[in-house]
DSSP file (Angstrom, degrees, kcal/mol; ACC not computed):
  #  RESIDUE AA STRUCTURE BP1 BP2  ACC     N-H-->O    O-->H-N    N-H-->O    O-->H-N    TCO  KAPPA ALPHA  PHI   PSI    X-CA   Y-CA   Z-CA
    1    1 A X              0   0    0      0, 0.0     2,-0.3     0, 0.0     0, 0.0   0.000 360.0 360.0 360.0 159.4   35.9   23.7  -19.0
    2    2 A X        -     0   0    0      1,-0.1     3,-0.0     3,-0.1     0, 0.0  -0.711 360.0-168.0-103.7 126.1   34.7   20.5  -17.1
    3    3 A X    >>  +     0   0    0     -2,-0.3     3,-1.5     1,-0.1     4,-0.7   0.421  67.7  85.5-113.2  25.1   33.2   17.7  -19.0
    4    4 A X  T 34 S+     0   0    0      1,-0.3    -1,-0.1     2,-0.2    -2,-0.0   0.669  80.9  53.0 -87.5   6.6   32.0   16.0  -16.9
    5    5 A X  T 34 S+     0   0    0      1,-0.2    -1,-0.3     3,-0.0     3,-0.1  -0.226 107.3  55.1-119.3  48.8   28.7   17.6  -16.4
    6    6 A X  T <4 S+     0   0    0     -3,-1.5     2,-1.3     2,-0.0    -1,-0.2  -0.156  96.0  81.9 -93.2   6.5   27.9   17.3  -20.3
    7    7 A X  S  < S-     0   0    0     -4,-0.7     3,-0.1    19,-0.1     6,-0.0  -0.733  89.7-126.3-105.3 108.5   28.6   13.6  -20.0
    8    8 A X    >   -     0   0    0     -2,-1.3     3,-1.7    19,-0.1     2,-0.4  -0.109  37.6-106.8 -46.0 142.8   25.6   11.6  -18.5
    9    9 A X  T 3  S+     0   0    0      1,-0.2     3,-0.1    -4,-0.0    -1,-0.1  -0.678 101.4  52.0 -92.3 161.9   26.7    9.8  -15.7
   10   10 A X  T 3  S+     0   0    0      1,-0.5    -1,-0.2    -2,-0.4     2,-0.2  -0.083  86.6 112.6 100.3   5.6   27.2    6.0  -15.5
   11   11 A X    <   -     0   0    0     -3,-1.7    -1,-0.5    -4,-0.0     2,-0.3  -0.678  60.9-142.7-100.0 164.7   29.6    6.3  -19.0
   12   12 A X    >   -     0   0    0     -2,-0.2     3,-0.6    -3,-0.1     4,-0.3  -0.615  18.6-122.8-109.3 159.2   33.0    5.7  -18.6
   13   13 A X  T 3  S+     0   0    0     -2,-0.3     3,-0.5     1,-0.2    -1,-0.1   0.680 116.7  60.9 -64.5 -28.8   35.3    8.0  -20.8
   14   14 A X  T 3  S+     0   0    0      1,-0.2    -1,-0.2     4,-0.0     4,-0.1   0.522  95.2  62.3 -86.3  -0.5   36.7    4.6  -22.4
   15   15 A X  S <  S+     0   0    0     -3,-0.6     2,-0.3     2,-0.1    -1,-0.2   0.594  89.2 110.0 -88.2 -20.5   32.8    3.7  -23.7
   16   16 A X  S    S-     0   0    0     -3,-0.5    -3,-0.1    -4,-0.3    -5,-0.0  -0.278  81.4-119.3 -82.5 156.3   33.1    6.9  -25.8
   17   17 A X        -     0   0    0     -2,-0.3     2,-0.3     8,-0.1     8,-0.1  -0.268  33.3-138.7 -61.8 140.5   33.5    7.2  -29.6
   18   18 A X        +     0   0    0      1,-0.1     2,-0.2    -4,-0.1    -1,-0.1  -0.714  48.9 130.3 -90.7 143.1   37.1    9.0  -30.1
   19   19 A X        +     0   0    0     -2,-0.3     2,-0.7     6,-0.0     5,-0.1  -0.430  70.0   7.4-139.4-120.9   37.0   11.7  -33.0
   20   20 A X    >   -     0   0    0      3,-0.3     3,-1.0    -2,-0.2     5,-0.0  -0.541  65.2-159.2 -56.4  95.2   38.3   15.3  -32.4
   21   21 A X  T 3  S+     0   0    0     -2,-0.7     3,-0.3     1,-0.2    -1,-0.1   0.799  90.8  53.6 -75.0  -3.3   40.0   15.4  -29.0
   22   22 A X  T 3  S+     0   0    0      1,-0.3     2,-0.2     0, 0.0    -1,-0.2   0.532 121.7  26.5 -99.6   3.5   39.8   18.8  -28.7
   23   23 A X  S <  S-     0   0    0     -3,-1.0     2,-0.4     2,-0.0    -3,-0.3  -0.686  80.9-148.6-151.7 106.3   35.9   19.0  -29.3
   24   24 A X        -     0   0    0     -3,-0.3    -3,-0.1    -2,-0.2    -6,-0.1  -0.714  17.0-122.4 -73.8 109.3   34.2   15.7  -28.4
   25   25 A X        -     0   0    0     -2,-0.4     2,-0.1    -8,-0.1    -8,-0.1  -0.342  46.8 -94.2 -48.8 128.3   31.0   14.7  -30.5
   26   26 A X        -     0   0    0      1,-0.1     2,-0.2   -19,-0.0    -1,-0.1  -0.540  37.2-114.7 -77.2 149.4   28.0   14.3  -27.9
   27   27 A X        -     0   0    0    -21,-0.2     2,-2.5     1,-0.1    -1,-0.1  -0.316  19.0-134.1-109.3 126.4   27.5   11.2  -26.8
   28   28 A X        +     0   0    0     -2,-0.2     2,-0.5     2,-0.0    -1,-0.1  -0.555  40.7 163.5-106.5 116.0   23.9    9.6  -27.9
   29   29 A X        -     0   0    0     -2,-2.5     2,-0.3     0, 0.0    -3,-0.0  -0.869  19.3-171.0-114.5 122.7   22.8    8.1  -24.7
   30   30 A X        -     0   0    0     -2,-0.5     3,-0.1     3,-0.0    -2,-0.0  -0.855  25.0-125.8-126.3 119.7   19.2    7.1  -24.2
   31   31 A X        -     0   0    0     -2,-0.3     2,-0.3     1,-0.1     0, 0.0   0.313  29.9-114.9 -28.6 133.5   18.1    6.1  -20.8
   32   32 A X        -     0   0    0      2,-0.0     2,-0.3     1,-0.0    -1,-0.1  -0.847  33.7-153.6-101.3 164.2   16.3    2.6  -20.9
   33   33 A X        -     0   0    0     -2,-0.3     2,-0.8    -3,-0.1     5,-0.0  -0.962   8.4-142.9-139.9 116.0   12.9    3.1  -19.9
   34   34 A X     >  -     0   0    0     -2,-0.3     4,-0.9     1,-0.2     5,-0.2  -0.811   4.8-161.5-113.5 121.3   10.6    0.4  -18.2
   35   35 A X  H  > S+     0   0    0     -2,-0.8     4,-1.2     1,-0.2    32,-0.2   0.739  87.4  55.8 -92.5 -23.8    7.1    0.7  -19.6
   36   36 A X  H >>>S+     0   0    0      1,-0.2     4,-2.8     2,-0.1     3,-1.1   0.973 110.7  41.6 -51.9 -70.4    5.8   -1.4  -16.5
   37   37 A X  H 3>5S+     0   0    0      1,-0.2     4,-0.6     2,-0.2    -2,-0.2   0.775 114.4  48.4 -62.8  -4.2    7.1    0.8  -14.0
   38   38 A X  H 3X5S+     0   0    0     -4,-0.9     4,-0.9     3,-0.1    -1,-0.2   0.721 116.1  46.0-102.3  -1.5    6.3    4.1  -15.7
   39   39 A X  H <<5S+     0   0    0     -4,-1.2     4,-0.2    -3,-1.1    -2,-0.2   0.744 112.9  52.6 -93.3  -3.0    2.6    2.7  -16.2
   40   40 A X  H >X5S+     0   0    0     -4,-2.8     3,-0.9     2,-0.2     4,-0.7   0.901 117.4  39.2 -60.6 -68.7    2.8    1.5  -12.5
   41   41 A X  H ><<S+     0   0    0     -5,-0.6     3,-1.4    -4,-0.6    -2,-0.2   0.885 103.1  59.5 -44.1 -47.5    3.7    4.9  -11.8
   42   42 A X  G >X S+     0   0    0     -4,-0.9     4,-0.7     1,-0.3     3,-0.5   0.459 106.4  61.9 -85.9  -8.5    1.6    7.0  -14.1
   43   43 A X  G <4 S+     0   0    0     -3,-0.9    19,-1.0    -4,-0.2    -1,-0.3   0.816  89.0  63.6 -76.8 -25.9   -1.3    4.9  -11.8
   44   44 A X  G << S+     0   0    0     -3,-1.4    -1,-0.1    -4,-0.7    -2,-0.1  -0.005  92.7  62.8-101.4  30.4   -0.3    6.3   -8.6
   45   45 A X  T <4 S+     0   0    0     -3,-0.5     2,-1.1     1,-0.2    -1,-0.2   0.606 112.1  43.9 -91.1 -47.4   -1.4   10.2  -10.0
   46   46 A X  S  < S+     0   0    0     -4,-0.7    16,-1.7    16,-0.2    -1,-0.2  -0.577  84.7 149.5-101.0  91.9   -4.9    8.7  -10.2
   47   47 A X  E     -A   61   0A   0     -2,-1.1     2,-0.3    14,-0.2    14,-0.2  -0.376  32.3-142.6-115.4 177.0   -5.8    6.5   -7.1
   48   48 A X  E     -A   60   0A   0     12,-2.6    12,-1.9    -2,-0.1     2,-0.7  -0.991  16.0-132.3-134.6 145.1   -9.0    5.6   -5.2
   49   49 A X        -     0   0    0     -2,-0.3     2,-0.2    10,-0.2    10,-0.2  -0.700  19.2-169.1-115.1  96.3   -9.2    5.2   -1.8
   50   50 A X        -     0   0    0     -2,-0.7     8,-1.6     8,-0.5     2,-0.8  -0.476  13.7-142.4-124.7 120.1  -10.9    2.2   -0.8
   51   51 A X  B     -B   57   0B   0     -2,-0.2     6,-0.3     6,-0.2     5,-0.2  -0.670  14.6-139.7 -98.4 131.8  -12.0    1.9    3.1
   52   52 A X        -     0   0    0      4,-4.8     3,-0.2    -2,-0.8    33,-0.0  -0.290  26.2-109.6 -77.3 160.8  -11.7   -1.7    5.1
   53   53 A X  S    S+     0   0    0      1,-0.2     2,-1.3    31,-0.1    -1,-0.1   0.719 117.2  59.2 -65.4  -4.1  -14.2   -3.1    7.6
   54   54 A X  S    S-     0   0    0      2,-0.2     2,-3.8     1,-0.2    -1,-0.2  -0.262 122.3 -99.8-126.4  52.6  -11.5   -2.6   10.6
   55   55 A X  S    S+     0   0    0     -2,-1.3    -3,-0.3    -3,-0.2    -1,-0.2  -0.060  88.4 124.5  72.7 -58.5  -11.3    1.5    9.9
   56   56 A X        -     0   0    0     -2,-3.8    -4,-4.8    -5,-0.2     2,-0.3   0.183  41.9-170.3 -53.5 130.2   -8.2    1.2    8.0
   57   57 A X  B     -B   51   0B   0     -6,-0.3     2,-0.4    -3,-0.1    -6,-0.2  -0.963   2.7-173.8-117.3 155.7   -8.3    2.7    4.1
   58   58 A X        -     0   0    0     -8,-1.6    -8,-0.5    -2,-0.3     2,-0.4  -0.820  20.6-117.6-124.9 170.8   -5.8    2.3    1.7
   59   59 A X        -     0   0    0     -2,-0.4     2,-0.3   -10,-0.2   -10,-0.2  -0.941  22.4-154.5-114.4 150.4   -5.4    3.9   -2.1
   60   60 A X  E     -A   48   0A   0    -12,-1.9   -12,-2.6    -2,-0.4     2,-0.3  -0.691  22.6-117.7 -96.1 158.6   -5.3    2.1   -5.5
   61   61 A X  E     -A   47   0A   0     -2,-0.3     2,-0.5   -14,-0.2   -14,-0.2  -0.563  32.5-127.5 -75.2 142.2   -4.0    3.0   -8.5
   62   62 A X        -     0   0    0    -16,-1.7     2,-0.5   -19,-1.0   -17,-0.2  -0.965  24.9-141.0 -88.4 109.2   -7.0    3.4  -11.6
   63   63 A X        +     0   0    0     -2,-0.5     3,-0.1     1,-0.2   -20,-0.1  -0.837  41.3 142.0 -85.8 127.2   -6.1    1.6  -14.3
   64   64 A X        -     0   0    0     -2,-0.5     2,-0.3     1,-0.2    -1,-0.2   0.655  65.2  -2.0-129.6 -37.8   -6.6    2.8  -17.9
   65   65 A X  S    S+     0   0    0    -26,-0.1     2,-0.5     5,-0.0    -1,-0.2  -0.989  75.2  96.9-155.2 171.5   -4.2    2.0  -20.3
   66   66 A X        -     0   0    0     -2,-0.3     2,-0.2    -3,-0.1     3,-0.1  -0.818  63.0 -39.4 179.3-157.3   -0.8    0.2  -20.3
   67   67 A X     >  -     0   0    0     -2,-0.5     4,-1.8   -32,-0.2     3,-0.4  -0.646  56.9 -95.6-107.6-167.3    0.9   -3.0  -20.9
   68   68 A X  H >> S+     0   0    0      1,-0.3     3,-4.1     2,-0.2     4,-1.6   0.931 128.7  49.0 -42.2 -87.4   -0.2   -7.0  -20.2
   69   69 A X  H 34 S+     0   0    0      1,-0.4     4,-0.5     2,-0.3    -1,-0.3   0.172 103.6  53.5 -67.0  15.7    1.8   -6.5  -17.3
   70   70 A X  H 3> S+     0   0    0     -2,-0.7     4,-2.0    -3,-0.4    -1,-0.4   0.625 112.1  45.0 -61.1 -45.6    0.4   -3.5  -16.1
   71   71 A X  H <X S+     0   0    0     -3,-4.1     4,-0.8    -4,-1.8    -2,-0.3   0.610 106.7  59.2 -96.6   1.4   -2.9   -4.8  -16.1
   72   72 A X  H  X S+     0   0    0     -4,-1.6     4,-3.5    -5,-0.2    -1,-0.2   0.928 107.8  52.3 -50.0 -60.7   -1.7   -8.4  -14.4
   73   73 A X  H  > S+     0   0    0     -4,-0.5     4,-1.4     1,-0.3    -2,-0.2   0.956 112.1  43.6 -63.3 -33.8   -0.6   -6.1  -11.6
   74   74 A X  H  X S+     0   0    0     -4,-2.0     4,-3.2     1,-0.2    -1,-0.3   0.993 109.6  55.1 -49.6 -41.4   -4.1   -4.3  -11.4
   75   75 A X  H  X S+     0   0    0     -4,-0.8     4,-1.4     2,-0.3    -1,-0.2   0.844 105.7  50.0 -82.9 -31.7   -5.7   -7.3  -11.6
   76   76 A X  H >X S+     0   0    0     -4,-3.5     3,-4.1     2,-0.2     4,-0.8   0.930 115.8  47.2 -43.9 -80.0   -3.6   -8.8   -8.4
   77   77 A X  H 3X S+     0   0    0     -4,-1.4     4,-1.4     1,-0.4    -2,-0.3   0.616 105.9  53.5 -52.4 -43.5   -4.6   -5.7   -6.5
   78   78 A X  H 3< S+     0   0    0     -4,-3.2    -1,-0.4     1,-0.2    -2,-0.2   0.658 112.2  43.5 -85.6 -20.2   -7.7   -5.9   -7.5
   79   79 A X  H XX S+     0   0    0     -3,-4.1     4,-2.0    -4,-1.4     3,-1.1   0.967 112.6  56.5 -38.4 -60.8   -7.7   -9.8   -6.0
   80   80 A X  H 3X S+     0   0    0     -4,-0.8     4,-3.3     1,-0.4     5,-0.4   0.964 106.8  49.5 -56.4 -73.4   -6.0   -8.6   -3.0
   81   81 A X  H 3X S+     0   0    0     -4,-1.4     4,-0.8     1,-0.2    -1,-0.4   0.505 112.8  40.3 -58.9   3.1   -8.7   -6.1   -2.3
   82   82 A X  H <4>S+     0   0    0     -3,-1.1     5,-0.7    -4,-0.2    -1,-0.2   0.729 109.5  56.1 -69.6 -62.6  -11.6   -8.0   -2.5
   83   83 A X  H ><5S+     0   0    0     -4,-2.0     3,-1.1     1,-0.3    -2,-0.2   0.901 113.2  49.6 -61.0 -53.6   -9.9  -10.9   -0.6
   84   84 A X  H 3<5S+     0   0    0     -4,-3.3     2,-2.2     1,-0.3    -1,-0.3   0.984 115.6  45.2 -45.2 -64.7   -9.2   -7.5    2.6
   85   85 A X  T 3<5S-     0   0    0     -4,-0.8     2,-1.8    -5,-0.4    -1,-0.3  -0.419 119.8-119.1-103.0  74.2  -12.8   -6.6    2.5
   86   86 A X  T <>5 +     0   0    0     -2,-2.2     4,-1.7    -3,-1.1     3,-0.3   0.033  69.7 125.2  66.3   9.2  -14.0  -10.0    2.6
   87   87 A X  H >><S+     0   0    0     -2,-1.8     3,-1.8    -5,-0.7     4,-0.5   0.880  71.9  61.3 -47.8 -85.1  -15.9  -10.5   -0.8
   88   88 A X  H 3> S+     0   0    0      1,-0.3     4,-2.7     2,-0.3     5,-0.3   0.258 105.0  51.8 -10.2 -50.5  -14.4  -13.1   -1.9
   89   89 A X  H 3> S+     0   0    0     -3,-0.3     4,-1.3     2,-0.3    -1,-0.3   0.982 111.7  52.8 -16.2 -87.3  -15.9  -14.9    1.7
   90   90 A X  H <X S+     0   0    0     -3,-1.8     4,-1.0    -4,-1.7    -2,-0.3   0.672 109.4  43.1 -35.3 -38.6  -19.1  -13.6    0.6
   91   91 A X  H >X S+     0   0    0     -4,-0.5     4,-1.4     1,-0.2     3,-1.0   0.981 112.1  53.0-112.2 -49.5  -19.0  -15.2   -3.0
   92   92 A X  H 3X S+     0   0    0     -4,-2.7     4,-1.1     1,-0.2    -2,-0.2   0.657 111.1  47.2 -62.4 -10.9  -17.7  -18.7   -1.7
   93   93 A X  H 3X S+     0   0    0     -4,-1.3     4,-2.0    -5,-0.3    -1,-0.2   0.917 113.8  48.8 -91.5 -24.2  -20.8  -18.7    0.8
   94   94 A X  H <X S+     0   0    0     -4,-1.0     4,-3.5    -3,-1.0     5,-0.3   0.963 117.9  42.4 -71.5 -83.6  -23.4  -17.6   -2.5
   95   95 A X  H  X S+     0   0    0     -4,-1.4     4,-1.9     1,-0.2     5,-0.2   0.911 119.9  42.7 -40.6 -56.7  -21.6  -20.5   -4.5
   96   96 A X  H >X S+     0   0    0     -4,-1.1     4,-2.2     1,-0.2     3,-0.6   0.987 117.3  46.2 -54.5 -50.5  -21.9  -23.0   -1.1
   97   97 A X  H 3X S+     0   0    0     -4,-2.0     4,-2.7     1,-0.2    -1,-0.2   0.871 113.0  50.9 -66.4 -35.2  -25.4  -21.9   -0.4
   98   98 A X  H 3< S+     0   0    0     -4,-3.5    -1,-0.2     1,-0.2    -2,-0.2   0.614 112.3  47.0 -81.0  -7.9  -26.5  -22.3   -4.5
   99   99 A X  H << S+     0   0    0     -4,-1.9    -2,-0.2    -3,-0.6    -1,-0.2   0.526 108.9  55.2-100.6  -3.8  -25.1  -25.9   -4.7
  100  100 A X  H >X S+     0   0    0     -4,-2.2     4,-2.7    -5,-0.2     3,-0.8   0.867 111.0  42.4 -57.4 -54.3  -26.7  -26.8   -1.7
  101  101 A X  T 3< S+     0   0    0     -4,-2.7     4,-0.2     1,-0.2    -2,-0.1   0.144 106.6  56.5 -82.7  37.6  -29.9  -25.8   -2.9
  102  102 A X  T 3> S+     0   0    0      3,-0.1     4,-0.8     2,-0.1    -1,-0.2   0.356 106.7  62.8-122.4 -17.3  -29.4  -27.3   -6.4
  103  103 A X  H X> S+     0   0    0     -3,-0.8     3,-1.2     2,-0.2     4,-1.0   0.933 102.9  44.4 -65.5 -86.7  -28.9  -30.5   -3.8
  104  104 A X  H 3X S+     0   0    0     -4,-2.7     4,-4.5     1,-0.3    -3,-0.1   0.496 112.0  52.8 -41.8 -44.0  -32.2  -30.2   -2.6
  105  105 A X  H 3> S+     0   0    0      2,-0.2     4,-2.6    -4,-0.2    -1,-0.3   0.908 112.5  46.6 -34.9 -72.3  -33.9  -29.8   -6.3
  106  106 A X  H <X S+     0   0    0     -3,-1.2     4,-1.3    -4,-0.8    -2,-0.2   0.598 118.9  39.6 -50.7 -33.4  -32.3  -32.6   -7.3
  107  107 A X  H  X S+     0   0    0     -4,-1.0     4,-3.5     2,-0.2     5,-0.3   0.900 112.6  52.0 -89.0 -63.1  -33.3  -34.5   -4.2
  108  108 A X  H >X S+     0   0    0     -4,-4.5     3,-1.2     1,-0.2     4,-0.8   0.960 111.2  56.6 -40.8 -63.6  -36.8  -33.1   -4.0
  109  109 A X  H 3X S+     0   0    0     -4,-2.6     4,-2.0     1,-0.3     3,-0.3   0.750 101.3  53.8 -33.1 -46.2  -37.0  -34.4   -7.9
  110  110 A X  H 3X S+     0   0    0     -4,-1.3     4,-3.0     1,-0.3     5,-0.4   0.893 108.2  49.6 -47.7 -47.4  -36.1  -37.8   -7.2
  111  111 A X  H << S+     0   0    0     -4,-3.5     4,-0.4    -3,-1.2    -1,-0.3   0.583 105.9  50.2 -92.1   7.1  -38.6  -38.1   -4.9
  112  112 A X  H  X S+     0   0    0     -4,-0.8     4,-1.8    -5,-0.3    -1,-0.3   0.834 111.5  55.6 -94.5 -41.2  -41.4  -36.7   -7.0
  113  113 A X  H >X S+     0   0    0     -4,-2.0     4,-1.2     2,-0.3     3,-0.5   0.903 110.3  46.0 -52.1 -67.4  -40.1  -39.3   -9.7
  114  114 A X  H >< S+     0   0    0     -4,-3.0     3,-0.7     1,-0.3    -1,-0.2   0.956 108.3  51.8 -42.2 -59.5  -40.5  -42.1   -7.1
  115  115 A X  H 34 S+     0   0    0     -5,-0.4    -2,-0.3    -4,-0.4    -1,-0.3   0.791 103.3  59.9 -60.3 -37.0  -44.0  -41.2   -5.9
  116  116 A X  H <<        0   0    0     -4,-1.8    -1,-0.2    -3,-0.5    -2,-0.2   0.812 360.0 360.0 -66.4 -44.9  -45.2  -41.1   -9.7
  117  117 A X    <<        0   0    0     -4,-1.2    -2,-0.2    -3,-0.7    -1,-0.1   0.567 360.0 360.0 -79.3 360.0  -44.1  -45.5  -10.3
């Protein structure tokens, strides 16, 4: 009988513990396991599909639970999409447009302030 298919691959026969050579103790192997990429993964069951202004859609992941760094990477894609469909534009022109008029307030005041001496 073959052992190499009960022996996980990537062990070497010389990484195992020596006992009994005619019955070899199984070898306790645990995979490492990278809890970003399987919550990275476990996002791309549950997506959304979000369409851009020039026709084109793409899908997101929904995020819901994880690590830090699972929800960093949401929180890029969720930059990244805004910044395609062109909020982001939209909220720098809101900000331009509300410190202009906060100019003008400011300006208008002055000059009620003069006209009073």
């Amino acid at each position: 009988m073959s052992t190499s298919k009960a022996v996980p691959e990537g062990l070497k026969n010389q990484e195992c513990e020596k006992g009994n050579r005619k019955k070899r103790p199984p070898i306790p192997y645990v995979p490492i396991v990278d809890e970003v990429q399987e919550a990275v993964n476990k996002g791309k069951e549950y997506s959304y599909k979000i369409k851009l202004p020039n026709k084109t859609e793409f899908s997101v992941p929904i995020w819901d639970t994880g690590t830090q760094e699972a929800f960093l990477i949401h929180v890029q894609q969720a930059k990244s999409v805004c910044k395609r469909k062109g909020l982001l534009k939209d909220y720098e022109d809101a900000l331009e447009a509300i410190s202009r008029s906060n100019e003008q307030a400011k300006s208008l005041q002055r000059t009620i302030v003069n006209a009073k001496k």
